[in-house]
C-alpha positions, 0 to 999 in steps of 0.5 A: 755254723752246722751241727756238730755231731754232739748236738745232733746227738742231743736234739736226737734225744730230745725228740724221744720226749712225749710232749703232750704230757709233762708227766712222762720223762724218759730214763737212758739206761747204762746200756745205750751207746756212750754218744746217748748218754753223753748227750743226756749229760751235756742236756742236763748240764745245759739244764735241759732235762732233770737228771743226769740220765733223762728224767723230765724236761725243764721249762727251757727243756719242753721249750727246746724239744718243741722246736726241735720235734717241729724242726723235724716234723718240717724236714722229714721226707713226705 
């Protein structure tokens, strides 16, 4: 099964994460583009991240942006 443009969208906001620290978390403003903000919502319900508008990963949350971020790190162009 491809990706489907929401989980694009979420993997696109999980990689934003810093993931050398857990103390930084990111905020999406009401400013971003409805597909942002709906795909920080569907992370959160996921369980994701901590609030509805970013905030810190959760345990499956660091989890899932590792994999993603290293998912990226192996497809980007040399």
């Amino acid at each position: 099964m491809p990706y489907t443009q929401d989980i694009v969208e979420e993997l696109n906001v999980l990689v934003r994460y810093n993931l050398s620290t857990t103390q930084e978390g990111i905020k999406v403003h009401k400013t971003a583009t409805p597909e942002i903000c709906a795909a920080t919502h569907r992370l959160f319900e996921k369980g994701l991240v901590s609030q509805e508008d970013g905030g810190y990963l959760t345990n499956l949350g660091l989890e899932t942006a590792a994999q993603a971020q290293a998912v990226l790190d192996i497809l980007r162009p040399l």
